[in-house]
N, C-alpha and C positions, 0 to 999 in steps of 0.2 A: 660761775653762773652766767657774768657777763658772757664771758669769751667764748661761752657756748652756744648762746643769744648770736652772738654773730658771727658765728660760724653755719648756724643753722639760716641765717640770712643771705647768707652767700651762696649756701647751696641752692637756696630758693630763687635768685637770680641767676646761677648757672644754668637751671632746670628751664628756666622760663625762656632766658636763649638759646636755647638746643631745639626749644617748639617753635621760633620762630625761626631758623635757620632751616633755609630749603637744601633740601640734596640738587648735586648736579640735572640737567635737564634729561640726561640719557636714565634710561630703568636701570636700576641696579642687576648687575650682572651683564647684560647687552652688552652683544657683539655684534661688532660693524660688520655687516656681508655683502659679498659683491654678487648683485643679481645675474649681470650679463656684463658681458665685456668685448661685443661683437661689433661695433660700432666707430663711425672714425671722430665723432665728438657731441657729446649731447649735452640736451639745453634746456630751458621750459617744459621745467614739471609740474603739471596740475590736474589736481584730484576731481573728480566726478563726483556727485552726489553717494553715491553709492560706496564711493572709495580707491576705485580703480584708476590706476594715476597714467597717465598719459605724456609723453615727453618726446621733444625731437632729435633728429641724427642731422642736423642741418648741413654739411656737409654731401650727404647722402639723400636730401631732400625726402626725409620722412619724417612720420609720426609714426609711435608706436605705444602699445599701453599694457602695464604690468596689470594683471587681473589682480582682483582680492585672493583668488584663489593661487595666486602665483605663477601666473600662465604668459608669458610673452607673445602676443602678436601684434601682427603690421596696422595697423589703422589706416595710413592715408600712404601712397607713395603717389610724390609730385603736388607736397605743400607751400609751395612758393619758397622754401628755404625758409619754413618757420623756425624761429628764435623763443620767443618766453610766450606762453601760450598761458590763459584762464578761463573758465567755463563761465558763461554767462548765464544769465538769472533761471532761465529755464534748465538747469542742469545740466541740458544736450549738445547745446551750440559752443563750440568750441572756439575764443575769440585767440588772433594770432596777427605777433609782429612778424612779418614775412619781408624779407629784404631781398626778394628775386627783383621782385620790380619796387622797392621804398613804400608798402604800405602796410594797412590797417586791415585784416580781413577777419572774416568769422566763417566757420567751417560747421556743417550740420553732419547729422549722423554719419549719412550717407556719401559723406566725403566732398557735397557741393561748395564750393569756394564764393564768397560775396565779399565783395570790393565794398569797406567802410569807409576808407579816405585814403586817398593815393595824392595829396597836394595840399599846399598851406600858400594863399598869393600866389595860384595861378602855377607853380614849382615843385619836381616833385620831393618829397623828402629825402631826409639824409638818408636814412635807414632805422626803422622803427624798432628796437629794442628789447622791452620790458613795460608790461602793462598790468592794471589792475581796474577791478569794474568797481565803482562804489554800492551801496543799497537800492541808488535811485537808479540805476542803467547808467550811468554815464562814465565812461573811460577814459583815466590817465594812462598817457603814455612816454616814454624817454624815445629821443629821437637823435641818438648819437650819430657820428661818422665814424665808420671803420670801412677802408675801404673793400671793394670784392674784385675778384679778379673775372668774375661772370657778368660783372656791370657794363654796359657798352660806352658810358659816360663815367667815369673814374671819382669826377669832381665832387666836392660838398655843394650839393643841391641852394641847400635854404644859408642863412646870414650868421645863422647860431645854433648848437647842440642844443635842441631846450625839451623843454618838457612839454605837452599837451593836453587838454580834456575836451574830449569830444563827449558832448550834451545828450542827455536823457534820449533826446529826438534823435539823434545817429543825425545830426544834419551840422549842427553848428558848434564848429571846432576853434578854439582857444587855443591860445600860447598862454602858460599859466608862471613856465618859470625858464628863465633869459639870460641869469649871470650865474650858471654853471659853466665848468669847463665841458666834462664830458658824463652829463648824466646817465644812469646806466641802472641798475637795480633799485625797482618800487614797489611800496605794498602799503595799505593802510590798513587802519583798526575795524575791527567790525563795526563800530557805531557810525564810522564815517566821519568821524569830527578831525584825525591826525593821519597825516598822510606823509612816511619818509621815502626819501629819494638818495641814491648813492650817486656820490659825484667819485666815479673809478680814478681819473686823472689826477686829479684833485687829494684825494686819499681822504674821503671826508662824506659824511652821511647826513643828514639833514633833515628834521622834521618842520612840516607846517601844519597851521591848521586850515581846515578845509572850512570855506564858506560856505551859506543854504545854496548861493550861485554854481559852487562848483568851484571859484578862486583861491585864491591861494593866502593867506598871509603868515604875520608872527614868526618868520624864519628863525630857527635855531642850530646852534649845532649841535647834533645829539652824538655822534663819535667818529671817533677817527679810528680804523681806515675809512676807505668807500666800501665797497660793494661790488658784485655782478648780478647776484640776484639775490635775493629776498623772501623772506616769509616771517609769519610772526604764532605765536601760539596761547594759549588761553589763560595764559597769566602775563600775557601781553612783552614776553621777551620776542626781540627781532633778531631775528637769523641773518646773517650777512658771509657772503663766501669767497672764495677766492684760495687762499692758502687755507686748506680744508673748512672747517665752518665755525663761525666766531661767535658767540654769542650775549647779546646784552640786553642788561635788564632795561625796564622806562623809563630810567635815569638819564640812561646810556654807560651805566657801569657795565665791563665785561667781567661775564658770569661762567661762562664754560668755553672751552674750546674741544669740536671733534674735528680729529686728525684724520685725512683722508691721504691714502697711500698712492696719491697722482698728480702728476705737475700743475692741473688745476683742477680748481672745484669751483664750476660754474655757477649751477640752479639747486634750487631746494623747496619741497613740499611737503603736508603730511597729508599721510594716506590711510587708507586699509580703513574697515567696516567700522572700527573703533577709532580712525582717526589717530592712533598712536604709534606710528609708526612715522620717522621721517625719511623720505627720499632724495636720493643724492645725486642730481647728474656732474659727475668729473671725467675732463678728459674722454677716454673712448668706452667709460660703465657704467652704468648704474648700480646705486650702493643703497641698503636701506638699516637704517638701525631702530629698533623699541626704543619708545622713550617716557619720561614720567608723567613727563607733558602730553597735551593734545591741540591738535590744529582746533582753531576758531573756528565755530560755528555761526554764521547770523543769518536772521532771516532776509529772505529775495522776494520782494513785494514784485507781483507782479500786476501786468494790465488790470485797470477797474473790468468786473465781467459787467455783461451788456443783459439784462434784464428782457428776459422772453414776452414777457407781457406787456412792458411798458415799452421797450424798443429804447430802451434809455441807459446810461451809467449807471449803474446802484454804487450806492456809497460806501458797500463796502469791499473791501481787499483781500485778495488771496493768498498768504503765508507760506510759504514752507521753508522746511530746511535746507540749508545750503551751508558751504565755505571751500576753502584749498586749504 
């Protein structure tokens, strides 16, 4: 009677870790597919409100955007040589590291281009990278050196690859992080409190938490390799890329790896109406696979509205959905 006592105990703990063990991150059965493959290298993918994921051919100085309905067209030709791009709070404005001329810019429907910061002390940047918007409006960004051969000036601009956060106001800009080698792929949490940065050079990824200021501290290091580009999904695993796409849990234990059939694997988003789909720019395609997981959603508090009657703030806030 004993020995069956505990054998029926054992089974009851077998059972219990089987519910708490999650499957790989991709859906069962998912197949990796190559959307297009027309392109000489793309980069900075990110999702629209809606779900339609938008991504560059930097090389080839465009943007272009996979529809929900699986439709390829051109969006912008002559984006300044945009690099990792994210949609800003209003869903429309399309924010982009452009390294034609080393800056910061945001792109509207219509394709118009606005210069966010083109200099840090008066010099222009290295080359602006990878960026991500917090809740409040205000943008980190990585400010590596990789030289271009369309630069008329070759040289590293500023004193160090660092990191930046340009303020709520779009006016005033920080250097938030300074003893990296070559920061490179970033993204934080929906709530805004942890913010990781991949140091590519380095082979090493790093999280901090984020101040109400927008600062930075509590460095850690959350895994080894680095990164190129990033994303994270709703059970808060961080995507990291480079040799296909690596994935680890909040620990920074690695949990999955998906294998991509090209020399490299740059950017990563999720997209599609349901947000379960992850997109993959490597090398000269785009790749997308289901997965069990789904991209972050949080909300994008926008402007206080201005009160018709009173001519004044009302105090309260407008919500909606958002993420990449």
């Amino acid at each position: 009677m004993k020995s069956i006592s505990v054998i029926a105990i054992g089974i009851a703990l077998l059972l219990c870790q089987c519910v708490i063990v999650k499957a790989g991150v991709v859906a069962p059965d998912a197949k990796i597919e190559k959307l297009a493959d027309t392109f000489a290298f793309t980069e900075g993918p990110a999702a629209d409100p809606k779900g339609n994921v938008y991504f560059t051919d930097q090389p080839n100085d465009k943007i272009y955007v996979w529809s929900t309905e699986g439709k390829l067209t051109t969006f912008l030709t002559g984006c300044e040589r945009s690099n990792g791009t994210y949609f800003d709070a209003d869903g429309l404005t399309l924010l982009a590291c452009a390294d034609l001329h080393n800056r910061l810019v945001s792109i509207d429907p219509n394709g118009k281009i606005t210069v966010l910061v083109e200099n840090y002390n008066g010099k222009k940047l290295n080359g602006p990278n990878d960026l991500w918007r917090d809740t409040k409006g205000g943008i980190y960004f990585t400010d590596p050196f990789y030289r271009r051969k369309y630069w008329d000036d070759p040289d590293m601009r500023q004193d160090c690859q660092c990191v930046y956060y340009l303020a709520p106001d779009r006016k005033t800009l920080t250097r938030v992080i300074t003893d990296l080698v070559q920061p490179n792929g970033i993204i934080g949490t929906p709530d805004s409190k942890l913010l990781y940065v991949a140091d590519i050079a380095a082979g090493k990824t790093y999280v901090y938490t984020i101040n109400p200021d927008g600062s930075l501290s509590d460095k850690k290091l959350f895994c080894q390799p680095g990164s190129d580009g990033m994303t994270i999904d709703n059970e808060g695993n961080v995507y990291l890329t480079g040799k296909g796409v690596m994935v680890f849990n909040s620990t920074g234990e690695k949990i999955d790896h998906i294998d991509i059939n090209e020399p490299w694997t740059a950017n990563v988003c999720f997209g599609s109406k349901d947000q379960d789909t992850l997109f993959i720019t490597a090398s000269k395609s785009l790749y997308a696979v289901k997965m069990r997981t789904k991209g972050v959603t949080w909300p994008t508090v926008e402007k206080k509205s201005v009160s018709a009657t009173e001519g004044k703030d009302s105090n309260a806030l407008s919500v909606t959905p958002g993420g990449q």
